[in-house]
BABA-46679 format. One record per residue (C-alpha): x, y, z; residue in three letters. Coordinates in steps of 0.02 Angstrom, whole numbers, plus 50000, padded with zeros to 5 digits. Example, Ala and Ser with C-alpha at 12.3 -4.5 7.8 and 13.67 -1.06 7.14 Angstrom:
506154977550390Ala;506844994750357Ser;
//
This chain:
571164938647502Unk;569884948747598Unk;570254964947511Unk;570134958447361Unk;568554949947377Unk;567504968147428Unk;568474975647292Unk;567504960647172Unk;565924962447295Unk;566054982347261Unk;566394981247083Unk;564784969747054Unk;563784980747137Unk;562524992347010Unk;562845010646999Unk;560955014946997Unk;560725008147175Unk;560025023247290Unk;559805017947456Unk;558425028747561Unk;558495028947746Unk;557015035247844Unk;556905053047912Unk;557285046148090Unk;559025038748042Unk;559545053147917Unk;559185062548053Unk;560345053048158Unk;561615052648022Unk;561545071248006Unk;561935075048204Unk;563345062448179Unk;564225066348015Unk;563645084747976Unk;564125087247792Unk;563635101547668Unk;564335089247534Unk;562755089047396Unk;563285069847356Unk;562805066047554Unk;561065074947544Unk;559575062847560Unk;558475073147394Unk;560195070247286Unk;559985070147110Unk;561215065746995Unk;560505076446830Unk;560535089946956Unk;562085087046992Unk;563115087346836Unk;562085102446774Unk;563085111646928Unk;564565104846889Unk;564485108346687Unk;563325124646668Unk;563905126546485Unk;564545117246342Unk;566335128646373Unk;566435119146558Unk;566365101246456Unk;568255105946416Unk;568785102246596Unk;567405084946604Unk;569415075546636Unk;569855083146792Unk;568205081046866Unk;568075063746837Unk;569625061146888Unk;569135070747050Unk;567495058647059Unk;568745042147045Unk;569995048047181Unk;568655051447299Unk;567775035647266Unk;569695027447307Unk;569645034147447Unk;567935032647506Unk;568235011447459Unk;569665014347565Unk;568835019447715Unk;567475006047699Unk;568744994247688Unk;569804998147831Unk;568084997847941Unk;567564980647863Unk;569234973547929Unk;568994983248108Unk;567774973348139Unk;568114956248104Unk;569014954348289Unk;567674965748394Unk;566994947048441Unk;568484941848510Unk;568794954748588Unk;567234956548682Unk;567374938448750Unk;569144942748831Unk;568214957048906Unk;566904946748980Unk;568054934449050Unk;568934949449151Unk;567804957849218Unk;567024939449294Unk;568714938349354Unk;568874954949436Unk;567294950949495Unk;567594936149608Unk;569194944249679Unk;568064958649747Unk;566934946449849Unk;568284935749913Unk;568904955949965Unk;567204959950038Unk;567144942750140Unk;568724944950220Unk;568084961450270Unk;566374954050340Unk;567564943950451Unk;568494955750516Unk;567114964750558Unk;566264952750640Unk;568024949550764Unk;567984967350788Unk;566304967050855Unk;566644952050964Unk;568254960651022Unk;567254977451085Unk;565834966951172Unk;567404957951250Unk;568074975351322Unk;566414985551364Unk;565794968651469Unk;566304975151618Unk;565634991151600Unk;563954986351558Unk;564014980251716Unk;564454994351804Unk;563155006051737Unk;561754993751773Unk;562514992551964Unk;562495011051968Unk;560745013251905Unk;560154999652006Unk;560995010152152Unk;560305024952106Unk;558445016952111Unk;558785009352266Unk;559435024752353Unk;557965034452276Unk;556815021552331Unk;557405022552503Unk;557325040752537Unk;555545041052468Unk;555285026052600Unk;556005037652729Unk;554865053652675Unk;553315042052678Unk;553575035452854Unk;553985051952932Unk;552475058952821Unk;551515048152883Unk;551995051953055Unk;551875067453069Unk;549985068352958Unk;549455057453103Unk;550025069553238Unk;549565087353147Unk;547825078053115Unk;547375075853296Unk;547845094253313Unk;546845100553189Unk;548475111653116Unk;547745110452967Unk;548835125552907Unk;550525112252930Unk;549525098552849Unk;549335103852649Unk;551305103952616Unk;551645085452696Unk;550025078552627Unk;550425084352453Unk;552145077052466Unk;551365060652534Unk;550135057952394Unk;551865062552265Unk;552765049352359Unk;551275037352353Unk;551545038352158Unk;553025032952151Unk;552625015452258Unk;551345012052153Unk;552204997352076Unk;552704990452254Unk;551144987352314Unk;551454968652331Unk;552784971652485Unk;551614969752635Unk;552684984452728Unk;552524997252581Unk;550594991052562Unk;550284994352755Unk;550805013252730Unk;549645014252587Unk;548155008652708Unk;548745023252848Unk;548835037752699Unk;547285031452644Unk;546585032952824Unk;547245049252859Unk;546245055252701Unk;544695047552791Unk;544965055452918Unk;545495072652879Unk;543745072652783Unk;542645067952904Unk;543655079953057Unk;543415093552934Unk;541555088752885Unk;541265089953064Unk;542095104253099Unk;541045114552952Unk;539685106553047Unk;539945112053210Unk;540345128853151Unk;538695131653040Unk;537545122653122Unk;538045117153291Unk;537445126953466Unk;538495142853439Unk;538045143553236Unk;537325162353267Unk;538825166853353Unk;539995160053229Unk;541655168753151Unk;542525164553029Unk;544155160353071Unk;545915153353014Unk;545765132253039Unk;544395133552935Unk;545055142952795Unk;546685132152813Unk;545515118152800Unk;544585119852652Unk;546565122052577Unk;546635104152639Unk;545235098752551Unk;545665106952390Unk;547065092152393Unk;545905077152479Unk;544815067652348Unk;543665079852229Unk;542155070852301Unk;542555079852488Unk;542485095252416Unk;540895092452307Unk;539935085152480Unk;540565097552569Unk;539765111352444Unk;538405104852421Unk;538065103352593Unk;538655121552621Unk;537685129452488Unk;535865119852527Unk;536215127152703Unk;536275144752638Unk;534745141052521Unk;533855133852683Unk;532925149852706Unk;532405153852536Unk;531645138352519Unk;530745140152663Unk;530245158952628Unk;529595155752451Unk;528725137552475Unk;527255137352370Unk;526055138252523Unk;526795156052539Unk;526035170952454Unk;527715176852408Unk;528125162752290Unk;526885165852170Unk;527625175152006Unk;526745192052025Unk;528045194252176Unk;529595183952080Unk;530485200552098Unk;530615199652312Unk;531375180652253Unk;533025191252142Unk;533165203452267Unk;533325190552417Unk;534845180152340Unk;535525198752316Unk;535565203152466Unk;536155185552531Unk;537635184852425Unk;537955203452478Unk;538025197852645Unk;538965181052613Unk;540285189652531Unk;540655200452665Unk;540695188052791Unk;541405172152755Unk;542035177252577Unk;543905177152637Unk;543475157352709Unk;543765149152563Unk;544855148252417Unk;544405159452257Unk;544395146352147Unk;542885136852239Unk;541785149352162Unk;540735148852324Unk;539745164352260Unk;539515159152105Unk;538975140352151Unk;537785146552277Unk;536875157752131Unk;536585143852026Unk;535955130652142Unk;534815146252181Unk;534405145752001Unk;534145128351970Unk;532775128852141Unk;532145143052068Unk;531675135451889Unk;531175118051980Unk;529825128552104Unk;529275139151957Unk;528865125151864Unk;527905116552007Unk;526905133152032Unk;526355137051845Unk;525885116851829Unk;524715117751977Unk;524185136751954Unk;523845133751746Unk;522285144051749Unk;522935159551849Unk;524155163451705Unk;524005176851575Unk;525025185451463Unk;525375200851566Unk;525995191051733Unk;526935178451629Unk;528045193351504Unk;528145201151680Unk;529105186551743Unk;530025183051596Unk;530725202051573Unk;530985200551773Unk;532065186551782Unk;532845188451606Unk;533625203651684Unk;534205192351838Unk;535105183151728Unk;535965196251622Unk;536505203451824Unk;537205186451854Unk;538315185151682Unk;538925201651722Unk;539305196751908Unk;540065179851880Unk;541065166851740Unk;539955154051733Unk;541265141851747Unk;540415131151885Unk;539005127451759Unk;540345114651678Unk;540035105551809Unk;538145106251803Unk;537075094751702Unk;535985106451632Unk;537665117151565Unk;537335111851386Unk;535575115351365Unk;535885132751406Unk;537265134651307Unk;536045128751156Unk;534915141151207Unk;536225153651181Unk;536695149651024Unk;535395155150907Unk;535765171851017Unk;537295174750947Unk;536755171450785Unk;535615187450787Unk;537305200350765Unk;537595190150590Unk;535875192150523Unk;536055201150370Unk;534255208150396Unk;535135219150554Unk;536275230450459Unk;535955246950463Unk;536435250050283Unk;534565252650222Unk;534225268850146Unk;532705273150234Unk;531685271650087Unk;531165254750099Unk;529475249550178Unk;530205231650227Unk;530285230350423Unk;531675216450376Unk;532935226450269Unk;533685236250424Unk;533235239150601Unk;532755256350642Unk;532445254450817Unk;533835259650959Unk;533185245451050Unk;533715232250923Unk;535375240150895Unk;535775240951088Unk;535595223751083Unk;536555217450922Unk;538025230050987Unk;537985220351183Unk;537755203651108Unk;539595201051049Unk;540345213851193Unk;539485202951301Unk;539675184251258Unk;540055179251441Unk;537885180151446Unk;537585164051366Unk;537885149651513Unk;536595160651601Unk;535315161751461Unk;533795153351510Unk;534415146251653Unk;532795151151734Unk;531775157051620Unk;531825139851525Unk;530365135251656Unk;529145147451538Unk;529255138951394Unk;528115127851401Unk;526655141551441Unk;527375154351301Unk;525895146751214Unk;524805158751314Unk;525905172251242Unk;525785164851052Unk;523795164051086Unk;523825182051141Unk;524915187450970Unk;523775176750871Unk;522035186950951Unk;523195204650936Unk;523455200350734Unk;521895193250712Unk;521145211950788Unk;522335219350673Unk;521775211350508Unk;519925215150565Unk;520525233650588Unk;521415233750388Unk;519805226850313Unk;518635238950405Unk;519785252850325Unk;519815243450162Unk;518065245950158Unk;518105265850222Unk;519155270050101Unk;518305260549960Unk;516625269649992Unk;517595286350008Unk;517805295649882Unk;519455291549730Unk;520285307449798Unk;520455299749969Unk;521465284949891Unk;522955292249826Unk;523965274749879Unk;523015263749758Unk;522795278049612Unk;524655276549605Unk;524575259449619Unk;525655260549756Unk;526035245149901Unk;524535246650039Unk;525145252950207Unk;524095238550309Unk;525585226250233Unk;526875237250282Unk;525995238850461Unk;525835218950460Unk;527655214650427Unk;528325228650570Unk;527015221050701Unk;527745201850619Unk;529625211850669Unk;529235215350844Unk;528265201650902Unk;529865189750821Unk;531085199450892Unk;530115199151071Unk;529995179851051Unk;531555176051016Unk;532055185051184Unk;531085174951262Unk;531335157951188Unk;531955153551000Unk;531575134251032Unk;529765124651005Unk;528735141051033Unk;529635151950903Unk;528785138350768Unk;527015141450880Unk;527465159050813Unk;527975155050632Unk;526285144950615Unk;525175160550696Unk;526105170650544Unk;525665160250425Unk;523985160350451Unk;523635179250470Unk;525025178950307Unk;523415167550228Unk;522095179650306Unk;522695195150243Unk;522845187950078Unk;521105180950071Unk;520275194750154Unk;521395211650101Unk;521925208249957Unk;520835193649864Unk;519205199349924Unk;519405216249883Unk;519745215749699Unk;518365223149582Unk;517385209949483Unk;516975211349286Unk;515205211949246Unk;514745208749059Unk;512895219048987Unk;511385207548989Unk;510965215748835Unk;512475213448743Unk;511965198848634Unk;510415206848581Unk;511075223248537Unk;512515213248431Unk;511105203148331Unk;510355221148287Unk;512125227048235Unk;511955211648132Unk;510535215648038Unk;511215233347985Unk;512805230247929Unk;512375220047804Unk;511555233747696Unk;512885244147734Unk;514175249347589Unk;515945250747632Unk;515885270647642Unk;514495269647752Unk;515185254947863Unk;516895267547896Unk;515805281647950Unk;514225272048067Unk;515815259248135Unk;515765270948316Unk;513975271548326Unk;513725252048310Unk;515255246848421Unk;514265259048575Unk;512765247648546Unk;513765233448627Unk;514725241448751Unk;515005231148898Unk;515065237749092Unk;517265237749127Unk;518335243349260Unk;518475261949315Unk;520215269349336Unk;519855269049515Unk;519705250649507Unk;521215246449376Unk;522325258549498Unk;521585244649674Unk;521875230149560Unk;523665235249524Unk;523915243749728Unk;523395223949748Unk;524545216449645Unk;526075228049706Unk;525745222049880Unk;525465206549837Unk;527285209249774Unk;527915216749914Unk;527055203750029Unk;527955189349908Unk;529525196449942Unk;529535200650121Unk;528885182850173Unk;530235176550086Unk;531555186850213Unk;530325183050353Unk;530525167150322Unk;532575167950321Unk;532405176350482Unk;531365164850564Unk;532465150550517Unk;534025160750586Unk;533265167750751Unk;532545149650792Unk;533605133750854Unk;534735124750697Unk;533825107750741Unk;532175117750719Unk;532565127950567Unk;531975115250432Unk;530235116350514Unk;529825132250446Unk;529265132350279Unk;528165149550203Unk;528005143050043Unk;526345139950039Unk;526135155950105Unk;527315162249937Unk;526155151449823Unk;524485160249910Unk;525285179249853Unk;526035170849700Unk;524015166649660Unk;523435185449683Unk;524755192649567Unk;524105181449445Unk;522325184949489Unk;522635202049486Unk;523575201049291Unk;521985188649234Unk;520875202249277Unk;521605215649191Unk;521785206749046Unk;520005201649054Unk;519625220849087Unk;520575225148936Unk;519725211148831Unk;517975214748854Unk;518195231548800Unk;518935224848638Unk;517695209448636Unk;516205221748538Unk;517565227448402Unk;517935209248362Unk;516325203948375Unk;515595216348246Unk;517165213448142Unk;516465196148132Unk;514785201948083Unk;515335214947930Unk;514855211147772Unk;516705205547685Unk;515965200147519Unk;515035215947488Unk;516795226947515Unk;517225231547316Unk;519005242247381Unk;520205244047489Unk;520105260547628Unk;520875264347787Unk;521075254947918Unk;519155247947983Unk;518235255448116Unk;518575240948244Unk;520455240748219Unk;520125259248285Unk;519115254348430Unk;520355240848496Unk;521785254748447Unk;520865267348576Unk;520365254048715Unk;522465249148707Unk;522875267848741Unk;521585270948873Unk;521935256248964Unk;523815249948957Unk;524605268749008Unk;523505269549162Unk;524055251749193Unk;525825254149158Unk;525995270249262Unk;525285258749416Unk;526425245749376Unk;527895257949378Unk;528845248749543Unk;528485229349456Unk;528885232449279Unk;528965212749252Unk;527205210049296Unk;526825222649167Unk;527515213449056Unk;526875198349114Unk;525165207549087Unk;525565210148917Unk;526195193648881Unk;524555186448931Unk;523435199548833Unk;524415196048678Unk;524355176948711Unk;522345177348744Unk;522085193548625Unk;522805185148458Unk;522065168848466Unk;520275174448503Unk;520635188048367Unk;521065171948244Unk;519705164448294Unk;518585180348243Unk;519435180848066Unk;518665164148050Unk;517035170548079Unk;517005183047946Unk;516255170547798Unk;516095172447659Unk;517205184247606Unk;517675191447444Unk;519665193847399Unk;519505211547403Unk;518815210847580Unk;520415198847611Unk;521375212647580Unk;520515224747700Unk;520495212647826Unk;522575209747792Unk;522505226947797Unk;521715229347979Unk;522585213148037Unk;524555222747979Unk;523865237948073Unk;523435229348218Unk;525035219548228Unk;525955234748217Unk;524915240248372Unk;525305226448463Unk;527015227248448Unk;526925242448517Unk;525925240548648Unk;527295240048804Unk;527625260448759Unk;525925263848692Unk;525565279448740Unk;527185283248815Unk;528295297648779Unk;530015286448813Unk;530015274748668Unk;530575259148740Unk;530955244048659Unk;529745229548682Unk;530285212148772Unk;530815199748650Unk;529845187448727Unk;528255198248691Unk;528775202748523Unk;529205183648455Unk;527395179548530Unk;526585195448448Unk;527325190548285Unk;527135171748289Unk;525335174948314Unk;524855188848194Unk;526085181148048Unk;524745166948074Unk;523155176348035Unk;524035185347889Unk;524555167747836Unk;522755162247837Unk;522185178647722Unk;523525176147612Unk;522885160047584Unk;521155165347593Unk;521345177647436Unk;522295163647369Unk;521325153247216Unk;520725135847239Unk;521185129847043Unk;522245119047048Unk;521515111647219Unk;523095102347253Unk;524145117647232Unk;523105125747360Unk;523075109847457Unk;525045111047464Unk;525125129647482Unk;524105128847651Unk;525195115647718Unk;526695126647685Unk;526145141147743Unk;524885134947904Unk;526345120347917Unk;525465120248093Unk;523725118148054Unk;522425102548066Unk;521005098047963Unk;519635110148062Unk;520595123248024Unk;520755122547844Unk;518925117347825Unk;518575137247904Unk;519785142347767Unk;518555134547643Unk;517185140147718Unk;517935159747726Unk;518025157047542Unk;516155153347518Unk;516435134947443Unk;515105125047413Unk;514935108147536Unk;515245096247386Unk;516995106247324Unk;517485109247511Unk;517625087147535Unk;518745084747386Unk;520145099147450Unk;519715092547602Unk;520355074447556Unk;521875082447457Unk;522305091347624Unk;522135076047748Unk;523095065747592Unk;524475079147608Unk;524675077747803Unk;524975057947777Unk;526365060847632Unk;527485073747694Unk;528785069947606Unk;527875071647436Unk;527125088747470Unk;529135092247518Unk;529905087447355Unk;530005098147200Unk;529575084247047Unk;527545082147131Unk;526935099247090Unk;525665102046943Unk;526025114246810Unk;525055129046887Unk;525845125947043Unk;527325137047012Unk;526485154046947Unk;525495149147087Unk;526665150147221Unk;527565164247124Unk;525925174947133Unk;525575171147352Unk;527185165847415Unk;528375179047353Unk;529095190647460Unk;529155205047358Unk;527725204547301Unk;526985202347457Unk;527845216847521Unk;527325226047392Unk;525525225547404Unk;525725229447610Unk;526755244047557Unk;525345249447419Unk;523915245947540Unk;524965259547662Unk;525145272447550Unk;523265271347499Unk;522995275747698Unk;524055288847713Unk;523195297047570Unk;521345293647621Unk;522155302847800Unk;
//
């Protein structure tokens, strides 16, 4: 009945069903059931299909076995469906059987693992049942073993004790060190038995017999070193043996007992060098070093062998010596202030720094560990060993160089950088003495500051020798080379740093960085500000223009080319000499130099002086101060080179420009400022040879303060015709092409300019051609000229294009209504932008000024009129 209801189910079914499956599950189907059969492809198409199968009308003859092919598989395809269909009808049934098995299967396996728990568990029970009794034996047996222990220790205290009591009254102090070592282990070991009264009692006689032994021993040194027969006194075996015993008594013994020892040795310095004596004052500091020679000379020899090597007896005695020393010194220089100079106190310092390098050569320094002051003079050693990393210390300089900080060239400084890490056992001893000067290496910074101060007064009285000699004396500043005072400065700044830092790199090595800072600020001021030439401008200069004036307004434009020299002499002005442009740029170099070099001085300073010091020293106002006289120094050479083109502008102002009927050369002015460019910027650039970016800098800052003022000068020259627009566009193309040149004017090596100068050359001449252009431009229609200036001045205010009008000769009454049409324009932007607001002369025009080509083409006609006048 089921079969033949899917064989209804399939026959009602239409034949132009195509199911799609998405790409994911005919993917699926694919890895599955891989068929090339075209009737199981997911693009099949049934036209397709039967065109394969019947390519021609001669293949139609066969159309019976191919259906019948078509109808058998379809048979068998139901058939397979089918079977499947009926598969499935008892999977349900099925599954529910399996469930029900495996929950049976299931609860058999934990009844299983329960029974197994059990057992386990009676196992367990059964082995604690048998290994009872041997628990108990082991703990017996330890408890044996501790008691047995216990007891022998017991046994080794009493007899210890014993026989400590009987070698004590003795004094077989050789005998004693073995037992009394074992005691003390044993003593360990009853630490946790103190609450038996017996084992508490034997505690209290060990603890005597240490009492004891200390003071018998104490007394014995006593006796020995200071008794009756102290002058007469050997040293002999008890006492060595002895101070073995009280290497294993309590540390404090042994400390007393030193100290004691060692203040008796010192007994005699400190009554030879009180300050009452005339041998403790530091002129005779040396007679202090060589008596603790000569006592540890003869200490060594004689009770040397006493005592152990590791007491360090030596050793402690030299630095107790020290630490007197310092405290005495100290109490001296207080109450003797005003005896003090510089020459007694670098005696003392060089004297005892040399103690102190004997002593890390003689000894460890591991006592100091001990010593409270051991960590201050480590710190003062630190910034020592910091000097072999300075980069500043390399000897990889060329030789060339004039900075004292870019390699040491003394065998002095060397020696030292090579000991400092061979030698790093010198730093406990570092300033263990000498830290007592410290506080009066003021005296020595006020002695460096009068020694610099002398030698700044010395540079300026040769500044001024050599600038009333003669220029052939100077070849240094011709060449505009770095002044040798600043190279002298910065070698004296080496030395005295390096002699400082010897001597102390903590609060007086920033007394030093403040003393160079200040003769840093003095030898700017007084070297190299003061000494720059000033500018001086010709009283008569304004007269001599308004004649010029007068005369060239008659002129004709043949006669202006030809009188243009002789008019531009009438208004010379008083400028630099080459002398003084080769000082200004010597000053500038050195400034340079000096900019540079305070910047590694400062590095240094921060390196040789202590790290919690080091953010205290700050030259940049010292780097500003030089960073001021370079740009002095470029402001007046610019200035220099702008008064001498100040009476070519000026009489470019003053020409005649509606009187000009045609177009010539280049004008007389453009010449002048032409020739003032190649006198001045080679000499300038040769000087400037070693700083090549303060040359440009200078020409940067002539182009930015040339151009404008030259702008403003175009302004001047009102009214003016459109032919003299064109001479003046002329002259201002010439010029521009000048100034782009100007970084290799004169120069045989044709280098290309900065870009930085170039965009600021062009930006700035483009606008005073804009401004001619516009200029020669027609005012009908006025608000096609209106728009036309906004476009090409897009920059420009009001003021400006009221000198426009004014260049054109305009009359007051037609110069307010462009002026409203130009102020409209600024507040409707947008209108002058877009295309449909232009009048209908607006666009020839724009074709006739704004073009390009044609623009181009008059430049390029205007040039080839030149080249033929030349």
């Amino acid at each position: 009945m089921a079969a033949v209801e899917d064989d209804e189910f399939l026959d009602e079914e239409p034949i132009d069903i195509f199911i799609s499956f998405p790409p994911e599950v005919q993917n699926a189907i694919e890895q599955v059931l891989p068929s090339n059969d075209p009737l199981d492809q997911p693009d099949f198409n049934a036209v397709d299909y039967i065109n394969t199968l019947f390519p021609t009308e001669q293949s139609l003859s066969n159309i019976d076995d191919v259906v019948n092919n078509m109808e058998c598989k379809i048979r068998t395809i139901d058939d397979e469906i089918r079977t499947v269909v009926r598969g499935q009808t008892n999977v349900g049934q099925d599954g529910r059987a399996a469930l029900e098995e495996a929950q049976r299967v299931i609860r058999q396996l934990f009844v299983h693992i329960a029974d197994i728990k059990a057992k386990a568990e009676q196992s367990e029970e059964m082995v604690k049942e048998i290994t009872r009794d041997i628990k108990q034996l082991d703990c017996a047996k330890r408890n044996l073993t501790a008691a047995i222990t216990t007891l022998n220790h017991l046994h080794m205290l009493v007899g210890g004790v014993d026989s400590l009591q009987m070698l004590t009254k003795k004094r077989q102090y050789g005998e004693i060190v073995m037992p009394l070592q074992a005691v003390m282990e044993v003593m360990k070991h009853f630490h946790n038995y103190m609450g038996i009264p017996q084992i508490k009692q034997l505690a209290h006689q060990v603890h005597q017999i240490h009492l004891e032994l200390a003071q018998q021993i104490t007394s014995d040194f006593h006796e020995a070193f200071s008794g009756p027969n102290a002058k007469h006194f050997t040293p002999n075996k008890q006492l060595a043996e002895a101070c073995l015993v009280v290497s294993v008594l309590d540390p404090r013994v042994k400390r007393d007992l030193l100290k004691w020892f060692i203040g008796l040795q010192l007994a005699e310095y400190c009554h030879l060098f009180q300050e009452t004596q005339d041998t403790a004052w530091l002129d005779k500091i040396y007679q202090r070093y060589n008596w603790i020679k000569r006592h540890l000379l003869d200490f060594e020899d004689k009770f040397g062998p006493m005592f152990p090597p590791g007491w360090e007896v030596s050793e402690r005695i030299a630095v107790e010596f020290c630490h007197i020393t310092r405290s005495e010194l100290s109490k001296l220089m207080s109450k003797r202030k005003s005896e003090l100079d510089v020459k007694l106190l670098l005696y003392s310092i060089e004297r005892t720094s040399r103690f102190e390098g004997l002593l890390a050569q003689r000894f460890t320094g591991v006592t100091l560990e001990d010593s409270p002051e051991h960590p201050s003079s480590l710190e003062s050693g630190k910034p020592q060993a910091s000097q072999s990393t300075n980069p500043f210390e390399s000897s990889e300089s060329d030789g060339k160089s004039t900075n004292p900080f870019d390699g040491d060239t003394e065998n002095a400084d060397e020696q030292n950088s090579s000991q400092i890490p061979a030698k790093p056992k010198l730093l406990p001893f570092h300033g263990i003495i000498g830290k007592c000067f410290e506080p009066y290496l003021y005296i020595y910074i006020e002695s460096l500051d009068r020694n610099l101060a002398d030698l700044i007064e010395r540079f300026v009285h040769d500044a001024k020798q050599q600038q009333s000699s003669t220029a052939a004396s100077l070849p240094s500043e011709i060449s505009g080379m770095v002044l040798s005072s600043s190279a002298d400065l910065f070698v004296f700044y080496k030395k005295f740093m390096a002699q400082c830092a010897q001597l102390s790199t903590g609060q007086p090595m920033l007394g030093l960085a403040a003393t160079f800072q200040h003769h840093l600020r003095e030898y700017a001021v007084k070297l190299l500000q003061n000494n720059l030439p000033k500018i001086t401008t010709s009283g008569s200069l304004g007269s001599s223009m308004s004649s010029i004036t007068r005369d060239l307004r008659d002129l004709s434009t043949s006669g202006l080319i030809q009188n243009f020299h002789s008019l531009l002499k009438e208004g010379e002005v008083t400028r630099y000499t080459r002398e003084e442009q080769a000082r200004v740029c010597s000053i500038l170099t050195t400034a340079e130099y000096c900019l540079e070099t305070t910047q590694q001085l400062e590095e240094k300073l921060k390196e040789k002086v202590d790290a919690h010091l080091a953010d205290r020293i700050n030259l940049s106002q010292e780097q500003d101060i030089f960073h001021n006289v370079i740009s002095n120094c470029i402001q007046l050479l610019v200035q220099d080179l702008e008064t001498a083109c100040e009476p070519a502008l000026t009489a470019m102002s003053k020409i005649s420009w509606q009187n000009i009927e045609t177009v010539g050369d280049q004008s007389g002015y453009v010449t002048a400022v032409t020739s003032h460019l190649k006198q001045t910027v080679p000499v300038i650039r040769d000087n400037l040879a070693s700083s090549r970016k303060y040359f440009t800098q200078f020409c940067v800052k002539f182009a930015n303060s040339f151009i404008p003022k030259f702008i403003q000068h175009i302004y001047k020259c009102k009214p003016i015709s459109t032919v003299g627009a064109e001479q003046l566009l002329l002259d201002t193309h010439m010029l521009k092409t000048v100034l782009l040149d100007l970084p290799s004017i004169g120069s045989q090596v044709n280098r290309k300019a900065p870009a930085s100068y170039t965009k600021i050359v062009v930006k700035g001449m483009t606008k005073a051609e804009m401004i001619l252009k516009v200029v020669m431009a027609p005012t009908d229609p006025a608000k096609a000229f209106a728009d036309q200036f906004a476009k090409l001045l897009p920059e420009a205010d009001p003021s400006e294009f009221q000198k426009v009008l004014d260049m054109k000769g305009l009359r007051r009454s037609d110069q307010s209504y462009l002026v409203d049409l130009f102020r409209l324009q600024l507040r409707t932007p947008s209108e002058t932008n877009s295309g449909g607001t232009t009048t209908g002369g607006l666009a020839p025009f724009n074709a006739s000024l704004s073009s390009p080509e044609h623009e181009s083409s008059r430049i390029k006609k205007l040039e080839k009129l030149i080249k033929k006048r030349l």
